[in-house]
Rosetta silent file (secondary structure, phi, psi, omega in degrees, C-alpha in Angstrom):
SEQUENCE: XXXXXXXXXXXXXXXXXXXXXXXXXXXXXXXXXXXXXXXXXXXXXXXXXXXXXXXXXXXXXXXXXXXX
SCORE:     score description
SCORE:     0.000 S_00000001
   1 L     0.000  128.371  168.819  -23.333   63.152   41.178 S_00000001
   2 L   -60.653  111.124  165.709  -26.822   64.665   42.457 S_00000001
   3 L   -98.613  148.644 -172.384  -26.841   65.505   46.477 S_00000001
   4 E  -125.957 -178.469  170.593  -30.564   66.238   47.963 S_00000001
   5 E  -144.144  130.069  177.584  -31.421   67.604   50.802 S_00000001
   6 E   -76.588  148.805 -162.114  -34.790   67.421   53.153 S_00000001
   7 E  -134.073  101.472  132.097  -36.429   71.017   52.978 S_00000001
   8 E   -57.686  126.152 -178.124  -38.971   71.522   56.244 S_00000001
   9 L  -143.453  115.046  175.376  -41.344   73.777   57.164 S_00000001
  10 L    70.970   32.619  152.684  -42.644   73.628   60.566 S_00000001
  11 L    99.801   31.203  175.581  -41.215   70.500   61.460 S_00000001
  12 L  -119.857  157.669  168.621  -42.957   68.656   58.136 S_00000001
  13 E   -88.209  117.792 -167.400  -41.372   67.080   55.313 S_00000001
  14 E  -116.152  -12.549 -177.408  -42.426   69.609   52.890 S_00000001
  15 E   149.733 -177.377  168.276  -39.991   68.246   49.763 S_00000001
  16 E  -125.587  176.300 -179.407  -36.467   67.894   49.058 S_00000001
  17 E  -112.715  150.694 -164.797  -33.951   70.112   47.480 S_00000001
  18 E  -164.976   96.106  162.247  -31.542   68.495   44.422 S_00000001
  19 E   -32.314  119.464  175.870  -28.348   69.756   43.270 S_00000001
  20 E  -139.052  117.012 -165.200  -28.833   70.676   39.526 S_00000001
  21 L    37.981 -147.537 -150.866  -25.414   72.412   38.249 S_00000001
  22 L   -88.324   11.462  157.824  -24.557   75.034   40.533 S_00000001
  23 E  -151.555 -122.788 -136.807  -28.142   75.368   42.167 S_00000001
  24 E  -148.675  102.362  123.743  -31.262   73.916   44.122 S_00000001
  25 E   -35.786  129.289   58.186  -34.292   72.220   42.576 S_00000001
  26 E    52.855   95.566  162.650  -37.624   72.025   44.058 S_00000001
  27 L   -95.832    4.711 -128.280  -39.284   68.643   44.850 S_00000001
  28 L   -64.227  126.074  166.803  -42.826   69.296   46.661 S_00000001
  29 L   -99.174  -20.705  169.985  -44.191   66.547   48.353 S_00000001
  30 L   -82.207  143.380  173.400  -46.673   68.334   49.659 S_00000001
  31 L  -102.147   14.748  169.529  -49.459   69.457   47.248 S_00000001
  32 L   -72.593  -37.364 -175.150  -50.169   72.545   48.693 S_00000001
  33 L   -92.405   31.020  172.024  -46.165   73.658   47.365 S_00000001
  34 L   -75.495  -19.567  175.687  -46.788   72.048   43.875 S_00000001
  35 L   -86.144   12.097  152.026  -46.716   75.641   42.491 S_00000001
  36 L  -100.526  -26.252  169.764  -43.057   75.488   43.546 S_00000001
  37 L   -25.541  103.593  174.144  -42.703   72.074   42.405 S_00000001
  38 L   101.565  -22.693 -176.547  -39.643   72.217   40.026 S_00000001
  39 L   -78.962  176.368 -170.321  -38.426   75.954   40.421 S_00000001
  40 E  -135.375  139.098 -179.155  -34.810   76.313   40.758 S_00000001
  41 E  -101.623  145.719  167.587  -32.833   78.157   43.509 S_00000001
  42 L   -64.819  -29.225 -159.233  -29.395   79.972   43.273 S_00000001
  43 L  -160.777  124.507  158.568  -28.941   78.873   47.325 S_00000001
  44 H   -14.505  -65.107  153.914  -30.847   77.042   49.864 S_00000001
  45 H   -47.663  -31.656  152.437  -31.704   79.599   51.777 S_00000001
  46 H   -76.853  -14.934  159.422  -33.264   81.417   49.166 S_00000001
  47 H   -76.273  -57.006  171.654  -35.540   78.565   48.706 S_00000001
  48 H   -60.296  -12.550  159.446  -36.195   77.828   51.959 S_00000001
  49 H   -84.337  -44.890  169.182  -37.489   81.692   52.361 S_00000001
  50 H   -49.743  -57.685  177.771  -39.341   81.402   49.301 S_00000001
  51 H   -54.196 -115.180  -84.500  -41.456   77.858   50.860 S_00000001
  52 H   -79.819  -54.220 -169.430  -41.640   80.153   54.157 S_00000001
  53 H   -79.968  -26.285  144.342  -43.244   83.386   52.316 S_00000001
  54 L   -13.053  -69.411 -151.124  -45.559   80.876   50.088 S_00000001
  55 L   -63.170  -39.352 -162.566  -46.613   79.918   53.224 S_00000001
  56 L   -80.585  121.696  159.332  -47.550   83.182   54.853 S_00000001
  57 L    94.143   17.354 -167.332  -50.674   84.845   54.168 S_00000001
  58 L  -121.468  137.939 -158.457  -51.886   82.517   51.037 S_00000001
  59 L   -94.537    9.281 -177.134  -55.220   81.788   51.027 S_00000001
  60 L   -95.599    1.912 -163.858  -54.395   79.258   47.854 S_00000001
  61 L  -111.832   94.969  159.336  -52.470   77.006   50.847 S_00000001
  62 L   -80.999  158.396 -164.744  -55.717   76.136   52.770 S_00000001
  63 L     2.990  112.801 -158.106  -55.387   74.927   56.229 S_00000001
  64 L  -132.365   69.461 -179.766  -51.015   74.914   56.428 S_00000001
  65 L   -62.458  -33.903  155.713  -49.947   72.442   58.974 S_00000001
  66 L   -67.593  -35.599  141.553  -47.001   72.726   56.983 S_00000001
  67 L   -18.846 -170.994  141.202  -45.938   75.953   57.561 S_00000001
  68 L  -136.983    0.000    0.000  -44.625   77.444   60.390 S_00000001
C-alpha cells in the first residue's frame, strides 16, 4: 500500500511525496517544481532540501511565493 505525504515550502502546498518501494516520489503541484515532477528520493529530507535549493537563487522559478 502507497503512503503520501504533503511536501511544503514556505507554508505552500508545493506537491506531495509517494512511497514507491523503499523511497519518495515527487508530485509537483506547483508548476514552477515540474522539473522535479517525478524524481525519486532515497529519504524525505533529501527531497525536501532538494525543493528548498531549487528554490534558492533560480532565476527559471520566477517570482517564488513558494519558497521560503
Amino acid at each position: 500500500m502507497k503512503q503520501s505525504w504533503v511536501i511544503e515550502l514556505g507554508g505552500k502546498f508545493a506537491g506531495a511525496a509517494v512511497t514507491d518501494n523503499d523511497k519518495f516520489r515527487f508530485v509537483a503541484v506547483d508548476p514552477r517544481l515540474d522539473h522535479l515532477d517525478g524524481s525519486v528520493w532515497p529519504t524525505l529530507e533529501e527531497l525536501r532540501r532538494a525543493l528548498r535549493a531549487s528554490c534558492v537563487g533560480a532565476d527559471s522559478l520566477p517570482k517564488k511565493p513558494v519558497c521560503s
